[in-house]
N, CA, C and O of each residue as an XYZ file, in Angstrom:
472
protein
N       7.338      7.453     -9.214
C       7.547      7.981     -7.889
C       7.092      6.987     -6.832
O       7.712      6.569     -5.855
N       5.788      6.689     -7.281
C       5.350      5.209     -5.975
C       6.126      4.133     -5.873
O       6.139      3.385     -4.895
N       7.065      3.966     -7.267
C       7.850      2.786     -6.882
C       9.215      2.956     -6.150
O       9.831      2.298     -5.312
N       9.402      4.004     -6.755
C      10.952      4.087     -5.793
C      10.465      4.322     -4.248
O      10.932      3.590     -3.377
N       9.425      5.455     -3.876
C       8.690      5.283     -2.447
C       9.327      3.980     -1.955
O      10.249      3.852     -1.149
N       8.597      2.986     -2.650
C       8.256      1.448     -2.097
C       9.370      0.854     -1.915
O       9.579      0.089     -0.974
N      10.115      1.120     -2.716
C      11.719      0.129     -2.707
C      12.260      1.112     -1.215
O      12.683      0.695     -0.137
N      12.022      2.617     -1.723
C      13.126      3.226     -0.433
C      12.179      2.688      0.814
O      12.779      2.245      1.793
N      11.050      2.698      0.828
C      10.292      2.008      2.427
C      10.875      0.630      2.906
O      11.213      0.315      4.047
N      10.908     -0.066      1.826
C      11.357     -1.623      1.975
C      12.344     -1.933      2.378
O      12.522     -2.795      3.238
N      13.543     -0.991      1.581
C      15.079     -1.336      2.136
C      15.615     -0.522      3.620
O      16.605     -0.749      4.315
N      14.522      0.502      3.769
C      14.936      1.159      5.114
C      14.384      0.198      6.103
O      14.885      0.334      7.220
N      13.428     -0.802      5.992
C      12.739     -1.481      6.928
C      13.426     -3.108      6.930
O      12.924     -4.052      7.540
N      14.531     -3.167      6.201
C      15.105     -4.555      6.306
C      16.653     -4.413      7.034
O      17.451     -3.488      7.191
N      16.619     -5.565      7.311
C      18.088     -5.886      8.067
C      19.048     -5.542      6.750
O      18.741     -5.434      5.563
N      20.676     -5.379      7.609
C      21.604     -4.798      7.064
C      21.622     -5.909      5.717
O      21.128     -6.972      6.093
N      21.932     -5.949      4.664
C      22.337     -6.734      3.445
C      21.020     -7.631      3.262
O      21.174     -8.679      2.636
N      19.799     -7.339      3.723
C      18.634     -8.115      3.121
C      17.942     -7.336      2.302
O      17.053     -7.914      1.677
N      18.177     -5.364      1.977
C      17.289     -4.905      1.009
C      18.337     -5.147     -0.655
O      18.115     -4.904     -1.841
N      19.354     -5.668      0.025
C      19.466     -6.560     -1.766
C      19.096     -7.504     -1.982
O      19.330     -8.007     -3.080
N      18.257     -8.244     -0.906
C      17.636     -9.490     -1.272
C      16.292     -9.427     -1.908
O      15.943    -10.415     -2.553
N      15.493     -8.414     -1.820
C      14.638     -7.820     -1.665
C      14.197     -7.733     -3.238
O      15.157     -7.343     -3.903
N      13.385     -7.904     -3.794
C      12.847     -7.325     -5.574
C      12.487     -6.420     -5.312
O      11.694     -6.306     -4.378
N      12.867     -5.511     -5.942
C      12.455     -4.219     -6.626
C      11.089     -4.529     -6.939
O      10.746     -5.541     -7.551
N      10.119     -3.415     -6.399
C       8.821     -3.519     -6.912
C       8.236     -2.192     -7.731
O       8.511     -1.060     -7.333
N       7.434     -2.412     -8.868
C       7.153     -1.607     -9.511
C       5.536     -1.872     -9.293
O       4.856     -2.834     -9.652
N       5.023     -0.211     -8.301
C       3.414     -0.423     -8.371
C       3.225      1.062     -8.845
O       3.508      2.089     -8.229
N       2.600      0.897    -10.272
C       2.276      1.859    -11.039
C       0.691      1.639    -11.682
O       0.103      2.397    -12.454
N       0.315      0.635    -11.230
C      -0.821      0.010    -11.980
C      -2.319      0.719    -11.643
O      -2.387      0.207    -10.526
N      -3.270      1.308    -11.713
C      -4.151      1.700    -11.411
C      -4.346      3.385    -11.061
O      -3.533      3.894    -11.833
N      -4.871      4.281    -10.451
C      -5.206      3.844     -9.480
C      -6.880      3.407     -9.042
O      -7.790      3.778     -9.784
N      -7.076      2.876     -8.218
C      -8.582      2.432     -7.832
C      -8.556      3.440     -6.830
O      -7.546      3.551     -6.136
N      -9.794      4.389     -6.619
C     -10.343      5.132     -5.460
C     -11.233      4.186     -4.728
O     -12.338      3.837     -5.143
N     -10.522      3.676     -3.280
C     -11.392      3.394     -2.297
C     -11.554      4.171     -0.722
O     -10.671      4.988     -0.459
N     -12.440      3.988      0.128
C     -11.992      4.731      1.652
C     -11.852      3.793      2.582
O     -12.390      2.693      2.708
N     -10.926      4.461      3.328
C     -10.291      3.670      4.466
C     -10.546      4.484      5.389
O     -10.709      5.600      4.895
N     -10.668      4.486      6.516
C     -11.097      5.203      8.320
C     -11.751      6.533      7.465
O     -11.226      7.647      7.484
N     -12.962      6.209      6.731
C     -13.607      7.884      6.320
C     -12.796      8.616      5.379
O     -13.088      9.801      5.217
N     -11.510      7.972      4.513
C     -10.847      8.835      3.904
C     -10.618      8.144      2.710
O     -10.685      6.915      2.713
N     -10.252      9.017      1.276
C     -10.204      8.242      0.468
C      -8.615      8.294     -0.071
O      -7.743      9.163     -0.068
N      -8.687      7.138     -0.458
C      -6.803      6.647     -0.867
C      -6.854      6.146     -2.053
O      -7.972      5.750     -2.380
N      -6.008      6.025     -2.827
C      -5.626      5.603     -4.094
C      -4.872      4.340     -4.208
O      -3.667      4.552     -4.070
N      -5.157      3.114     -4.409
C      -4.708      1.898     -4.284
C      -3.498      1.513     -5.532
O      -4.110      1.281     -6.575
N      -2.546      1.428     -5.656
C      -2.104      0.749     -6.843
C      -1.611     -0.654     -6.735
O      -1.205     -1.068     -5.650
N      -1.626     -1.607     -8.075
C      -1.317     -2.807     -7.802
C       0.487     -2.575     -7.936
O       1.219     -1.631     -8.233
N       0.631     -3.654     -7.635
C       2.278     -3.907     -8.111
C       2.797     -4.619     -8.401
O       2.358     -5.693     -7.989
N       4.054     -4.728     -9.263
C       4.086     -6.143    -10.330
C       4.644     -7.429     -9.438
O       5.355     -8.232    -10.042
N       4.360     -7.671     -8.020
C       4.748     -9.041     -7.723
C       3.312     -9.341     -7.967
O       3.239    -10.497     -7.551
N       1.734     -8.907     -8.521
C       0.977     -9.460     -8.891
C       0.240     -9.997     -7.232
O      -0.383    -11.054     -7.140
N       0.464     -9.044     -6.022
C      -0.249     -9.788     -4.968
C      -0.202     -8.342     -3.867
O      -1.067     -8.297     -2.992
N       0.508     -7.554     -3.930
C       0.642     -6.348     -3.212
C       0.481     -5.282     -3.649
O       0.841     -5.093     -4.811
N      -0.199     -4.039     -2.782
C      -0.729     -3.015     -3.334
C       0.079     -1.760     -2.470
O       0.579     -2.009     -1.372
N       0.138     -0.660     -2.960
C       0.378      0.772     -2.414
C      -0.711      1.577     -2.134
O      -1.382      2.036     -3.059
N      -0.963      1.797     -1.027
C      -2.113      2.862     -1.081
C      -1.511      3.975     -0.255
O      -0.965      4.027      0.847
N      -1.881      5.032     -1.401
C      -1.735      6.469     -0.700
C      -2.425      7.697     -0.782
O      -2.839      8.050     -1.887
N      -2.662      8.574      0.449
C      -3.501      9.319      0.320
C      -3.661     10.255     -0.513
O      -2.717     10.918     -0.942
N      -5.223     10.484     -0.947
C      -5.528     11.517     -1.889
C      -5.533     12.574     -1.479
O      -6.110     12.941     -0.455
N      -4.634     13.492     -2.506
C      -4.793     14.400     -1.689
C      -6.319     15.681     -2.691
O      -6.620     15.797     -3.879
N      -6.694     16.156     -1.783
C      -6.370     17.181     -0.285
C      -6.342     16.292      0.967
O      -6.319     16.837      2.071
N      -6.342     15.245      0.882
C      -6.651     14.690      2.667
C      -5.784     14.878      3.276
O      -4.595     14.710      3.005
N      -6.452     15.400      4.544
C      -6.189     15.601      5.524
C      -4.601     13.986      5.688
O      -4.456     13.987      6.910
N      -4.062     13.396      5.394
C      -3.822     12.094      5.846
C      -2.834     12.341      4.490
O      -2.140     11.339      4.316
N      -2.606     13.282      3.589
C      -1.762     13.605      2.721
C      -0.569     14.027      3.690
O      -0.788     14.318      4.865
N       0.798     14.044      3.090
C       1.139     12.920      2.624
C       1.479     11.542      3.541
O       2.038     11.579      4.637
N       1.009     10.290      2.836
C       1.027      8.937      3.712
C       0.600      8.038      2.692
O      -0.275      8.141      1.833
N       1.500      7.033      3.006
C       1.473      5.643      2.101
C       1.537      4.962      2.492
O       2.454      4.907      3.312
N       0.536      3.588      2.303
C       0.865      1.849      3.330
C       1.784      1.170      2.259
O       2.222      1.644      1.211
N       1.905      0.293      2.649
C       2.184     -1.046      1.561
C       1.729     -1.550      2.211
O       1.860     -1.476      3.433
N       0.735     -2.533      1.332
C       0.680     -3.809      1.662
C       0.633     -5.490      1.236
O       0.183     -5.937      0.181
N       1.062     -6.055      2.048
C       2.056     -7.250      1.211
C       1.111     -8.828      2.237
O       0.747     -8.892      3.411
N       1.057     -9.437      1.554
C       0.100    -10.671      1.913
C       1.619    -11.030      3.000
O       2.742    -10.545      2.863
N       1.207    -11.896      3.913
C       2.540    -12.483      4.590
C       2.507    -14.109      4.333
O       3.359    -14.653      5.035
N       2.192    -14.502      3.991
C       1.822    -16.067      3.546
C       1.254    -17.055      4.308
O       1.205    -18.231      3.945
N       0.682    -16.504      5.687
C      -0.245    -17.542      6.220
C      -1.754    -16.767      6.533
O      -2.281    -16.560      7.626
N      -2.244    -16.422      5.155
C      -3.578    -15.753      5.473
C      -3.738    -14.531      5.762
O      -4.810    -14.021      5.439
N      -2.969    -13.911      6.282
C      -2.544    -12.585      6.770
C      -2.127    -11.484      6.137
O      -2.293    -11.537      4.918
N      -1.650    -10.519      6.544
C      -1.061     -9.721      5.767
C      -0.236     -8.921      6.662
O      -0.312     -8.954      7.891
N       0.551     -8.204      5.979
C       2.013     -7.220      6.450
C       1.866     -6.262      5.639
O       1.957     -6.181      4.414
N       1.420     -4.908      7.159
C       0.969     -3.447      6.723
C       2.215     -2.369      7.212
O       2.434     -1.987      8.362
N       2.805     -2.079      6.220
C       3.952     -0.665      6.591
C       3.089      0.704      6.229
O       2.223      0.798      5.359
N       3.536      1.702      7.095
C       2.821      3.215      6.833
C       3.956      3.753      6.706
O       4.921      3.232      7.266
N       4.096      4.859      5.982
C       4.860      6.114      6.397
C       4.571      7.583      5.141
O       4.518      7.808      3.932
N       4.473      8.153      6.266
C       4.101      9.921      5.732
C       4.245     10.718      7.091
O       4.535     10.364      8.234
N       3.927     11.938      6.514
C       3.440     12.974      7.438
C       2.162     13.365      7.505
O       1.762     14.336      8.147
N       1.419     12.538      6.774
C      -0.365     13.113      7.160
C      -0.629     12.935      8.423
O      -0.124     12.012      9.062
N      -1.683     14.041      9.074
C      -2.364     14.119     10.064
C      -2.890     12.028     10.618
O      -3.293     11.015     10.045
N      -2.544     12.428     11.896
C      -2.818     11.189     12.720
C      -4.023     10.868     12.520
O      -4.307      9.870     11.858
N      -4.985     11.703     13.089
C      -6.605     11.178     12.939
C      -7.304     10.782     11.263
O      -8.488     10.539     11.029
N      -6.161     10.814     10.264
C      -6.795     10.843      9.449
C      -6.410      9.283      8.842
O      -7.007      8.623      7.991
N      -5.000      8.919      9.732
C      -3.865      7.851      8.920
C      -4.148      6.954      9.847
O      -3.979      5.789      9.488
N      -4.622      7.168     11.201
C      -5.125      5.817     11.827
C      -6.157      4.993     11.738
O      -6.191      3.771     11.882
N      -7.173      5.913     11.438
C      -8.178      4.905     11.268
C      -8.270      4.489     10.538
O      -9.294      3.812     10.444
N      -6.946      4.508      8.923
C      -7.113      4.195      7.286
C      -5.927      2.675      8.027
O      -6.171      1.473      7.918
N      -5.027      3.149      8.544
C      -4.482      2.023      9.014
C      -5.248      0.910      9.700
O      -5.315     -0.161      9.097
N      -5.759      1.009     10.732
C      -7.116      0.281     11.261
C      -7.924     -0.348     10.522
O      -8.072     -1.560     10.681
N      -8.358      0.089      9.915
C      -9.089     -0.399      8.524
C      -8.770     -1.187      7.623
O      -9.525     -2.043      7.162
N      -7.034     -0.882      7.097
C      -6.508     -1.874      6.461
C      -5.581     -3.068      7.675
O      -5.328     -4.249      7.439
N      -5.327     -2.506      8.598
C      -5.107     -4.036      9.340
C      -5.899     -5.307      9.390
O      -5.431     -6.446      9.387
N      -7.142     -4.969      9.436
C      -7.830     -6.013      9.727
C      -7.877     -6.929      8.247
O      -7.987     -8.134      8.475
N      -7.824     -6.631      7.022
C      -8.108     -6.746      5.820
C      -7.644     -8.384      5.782
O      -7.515     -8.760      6.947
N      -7.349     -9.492      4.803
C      -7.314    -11.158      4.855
C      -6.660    -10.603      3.552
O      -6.875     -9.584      2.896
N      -5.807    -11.612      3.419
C      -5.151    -11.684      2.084
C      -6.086    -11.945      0.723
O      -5.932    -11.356     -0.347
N      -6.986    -12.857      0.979
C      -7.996    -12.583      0.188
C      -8.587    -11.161     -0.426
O      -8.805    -10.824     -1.590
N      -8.749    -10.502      0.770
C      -9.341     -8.886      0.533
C      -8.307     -7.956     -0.288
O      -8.465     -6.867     -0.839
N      -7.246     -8.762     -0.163
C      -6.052     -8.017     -0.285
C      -5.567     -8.148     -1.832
O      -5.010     -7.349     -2.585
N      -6.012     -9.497     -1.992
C      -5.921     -9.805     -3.423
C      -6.980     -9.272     -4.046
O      -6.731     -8.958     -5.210
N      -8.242     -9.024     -3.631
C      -9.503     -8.534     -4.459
C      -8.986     -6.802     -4.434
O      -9.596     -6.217     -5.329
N      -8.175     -5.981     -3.771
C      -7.634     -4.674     -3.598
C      -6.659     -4.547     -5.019
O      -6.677     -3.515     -5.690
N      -5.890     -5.622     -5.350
C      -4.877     -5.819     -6.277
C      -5.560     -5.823     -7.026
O      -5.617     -4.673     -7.460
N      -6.712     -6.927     -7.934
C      -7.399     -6.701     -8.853
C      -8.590     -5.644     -9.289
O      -9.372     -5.823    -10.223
N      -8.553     -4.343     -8.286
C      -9.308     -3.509     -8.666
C      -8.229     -2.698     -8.758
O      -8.159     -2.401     -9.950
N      -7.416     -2.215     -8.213
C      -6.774     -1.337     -8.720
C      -5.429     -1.745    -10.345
O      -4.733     -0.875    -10.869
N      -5.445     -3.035    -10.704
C      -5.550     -3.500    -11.915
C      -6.149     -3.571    -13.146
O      -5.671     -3.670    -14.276
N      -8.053     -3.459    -12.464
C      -8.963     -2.904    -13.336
C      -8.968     -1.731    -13.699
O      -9.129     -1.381    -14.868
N      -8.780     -0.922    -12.672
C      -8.486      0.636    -12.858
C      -7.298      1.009    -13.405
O      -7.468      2.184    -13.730
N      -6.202      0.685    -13.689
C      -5.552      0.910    -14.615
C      -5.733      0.350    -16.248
O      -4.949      0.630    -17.155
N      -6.497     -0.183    -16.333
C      -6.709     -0.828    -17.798
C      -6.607     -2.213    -18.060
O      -7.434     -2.789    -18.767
N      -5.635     -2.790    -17.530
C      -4.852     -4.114    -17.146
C      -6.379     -5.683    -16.539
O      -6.008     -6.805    -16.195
């Protein structure tokens, strides 16, 4: 279910004939429980081996809502949201993961890698 999520987020968010350019991503890997703005989310890795899914646990308040997030290749990173969880609960988890370094982002990938077994 998280992966098709991810593909349908990806190809709705690309230009006309670029979500076939696009890999299919499969993030099934984990999950790692961490918190973001006071709330806790479920991280999974995904097999490009550098990007993670995090989505809220539920009961939260911030149920249902999912980021991706994807390193952008100069240090940075590229954060998509989408759900219907409550605002106060999905902004400050967004906030939280904006600021994050691809580094952090890669240490997010390898825990929720650990947490799946992997």
């Amino acid at each position: 279910m998280i992966a098709i999520l991810l593909v349908y987020m990806l190809a709705a968010g690309a230009p006309t004939g670029a979500a076939s350019e696009r890999p299919e991503l499969q993030c099934n890997t984990g999950p790692a429980t961490k918190q973001f703005g006071s709330t806790s989310w479920l991280v999974y890795a995904c097999d490009d081996d550098r990007s993670v899914v995090v989505v809220a646990a539920p009961p939260s308040p911030a149920s249902p809502f999912v980021f991706v997030v994807t390193p952008n290749g100069t240090g940075g990173i590229e954060l998509h949201g989408e759900g219907t969880g409550e605002r106060s609960a999905t902004q400050p988890a967004y906030d939280s993961l904006s600021s994050i370094s691809s580094t952090e982002l890669s240490a997010l990938w390898q825990q929720a890698k650990q947490a799946g077994g992997n």
